[in-house]
C-alpha positions in Angstrom: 3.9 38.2 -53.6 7.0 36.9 -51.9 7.0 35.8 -48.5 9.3 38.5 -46.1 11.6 37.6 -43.7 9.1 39.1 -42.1 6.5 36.4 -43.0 8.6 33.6 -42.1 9.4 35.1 -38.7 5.6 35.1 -38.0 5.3 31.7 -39.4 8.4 30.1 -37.3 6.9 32.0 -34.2 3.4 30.6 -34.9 4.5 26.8 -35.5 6.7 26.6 -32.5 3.8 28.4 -30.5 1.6 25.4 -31.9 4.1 23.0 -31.0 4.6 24.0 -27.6 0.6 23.8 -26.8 0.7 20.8 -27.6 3.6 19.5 -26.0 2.4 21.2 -23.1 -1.2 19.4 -23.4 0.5 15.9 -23.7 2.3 17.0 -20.8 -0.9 18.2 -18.9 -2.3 14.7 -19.7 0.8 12.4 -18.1 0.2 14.5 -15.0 -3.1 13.7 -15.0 -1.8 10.1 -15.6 0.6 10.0 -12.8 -2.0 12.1 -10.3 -4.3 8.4 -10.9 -1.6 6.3 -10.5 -0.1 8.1 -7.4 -3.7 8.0 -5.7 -4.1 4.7 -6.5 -0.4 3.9 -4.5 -1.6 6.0 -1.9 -4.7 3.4 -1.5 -2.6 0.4 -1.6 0.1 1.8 0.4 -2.8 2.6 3.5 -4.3 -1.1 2.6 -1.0 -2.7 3.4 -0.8 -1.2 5.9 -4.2 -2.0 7.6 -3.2 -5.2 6.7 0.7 -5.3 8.5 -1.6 -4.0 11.7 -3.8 -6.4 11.8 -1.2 -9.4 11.3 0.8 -7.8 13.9 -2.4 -7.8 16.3 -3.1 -11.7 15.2 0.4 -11.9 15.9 0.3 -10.7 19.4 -3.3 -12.9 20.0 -1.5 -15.8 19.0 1.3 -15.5 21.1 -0.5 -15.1 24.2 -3.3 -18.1 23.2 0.2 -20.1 22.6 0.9 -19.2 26.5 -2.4 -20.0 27.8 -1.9 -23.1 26.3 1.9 -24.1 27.4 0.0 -23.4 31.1 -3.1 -25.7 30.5 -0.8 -27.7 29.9 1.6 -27.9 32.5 -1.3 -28.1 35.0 -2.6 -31.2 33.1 0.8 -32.8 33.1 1.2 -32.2 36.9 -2.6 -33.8 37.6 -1.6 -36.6 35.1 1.7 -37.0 37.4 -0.1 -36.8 40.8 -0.8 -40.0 42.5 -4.5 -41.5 42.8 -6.6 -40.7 45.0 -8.4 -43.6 46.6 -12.4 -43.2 46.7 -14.1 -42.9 49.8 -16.5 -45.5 51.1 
């Protein structure tokens, strides 16, 4: 028995059927691939940003402990500066 135009018609149909569920499956599993790896970004992306707030807050502490500081210290440098004051008695 010869095969048909028929047959082969079947047969092409059938292979590229086969190939295409399986391209599809690989296709199914780089999704899945880049779903973890997009979630995972998302984490880090929130992280860094937790971490960019609280430098900006250190930031901001910093600044003003910097000004307390620059005024401590002009009120020492004006006591330093002030003449002495003779003790009683």
């Amino acid at each position: 028995m010869f095969p048909t135009k028929q047959h082969l018609l079947t047969a092409r149909t059938l292979g590229v059927a086969i190939i295409a569920t399986i391209g599809l499956s690989a296709c199914a599993t780089y999704d899945d691939e880049f779903a973890g790896i997009n979630s995972r970004l998302d984490r880090l992306d929130t992280q860094v940003q937790g971490a960019a707030q609280s430098a900006e807050s250190a930031n901001q502490a910093a600044q003003r402990a910097n000004q307390r500081l620059d005024q401590v210290e002009s009120r020492v440098q004006q006591l330093e500066a002030a003449p002495r004051r003779v003790p009683r008695g």
